[in-house]
Phi, psi and omega in degrees: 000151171292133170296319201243132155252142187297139150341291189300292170238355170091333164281147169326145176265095191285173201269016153305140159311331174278329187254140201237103195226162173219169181227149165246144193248140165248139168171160190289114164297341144291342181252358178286309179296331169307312196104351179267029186284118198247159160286359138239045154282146202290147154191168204235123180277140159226148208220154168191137182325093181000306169295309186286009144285318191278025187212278241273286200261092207256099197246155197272348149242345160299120140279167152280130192306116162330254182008305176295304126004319255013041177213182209278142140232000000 
């Protein structure tokens, strides 16, 4: 089994030179922004295969940047 599962589809993130993975961070955006963010406030890693962020979080005036993605943009 994979250390890590995609968000998304549930399946494992293998571990290649080739597979194009992200981890996304959760965590409150007022206190981040503020500056008042401490260590130990709760926030969340969430990791998922590169296509399946890039298929899934589709935003309605955003995009994710290619690059970030593992690919040229």
């Amino acid at each position: 089994m994979s250390e890590y599962q995609c968000w998304f589809c549930g399946e494992g993130i293998d571990r290649t030179p080739d597979a194009h993975a992200v981890m996304i961070a959760v965590e409150n955006l007022w206190r981040w922004d503020a500056g008042s963010k401490s260590d130990d406030d709760p926030w969340q890693a969430i990791y998922a295969h590169a296509g399946c962020a890039q298929d899934r979080l589709k935003g309605a005036t955003m995009e994710i940047e290619p690059h970030i993605l593992g690919e040229r943009g």
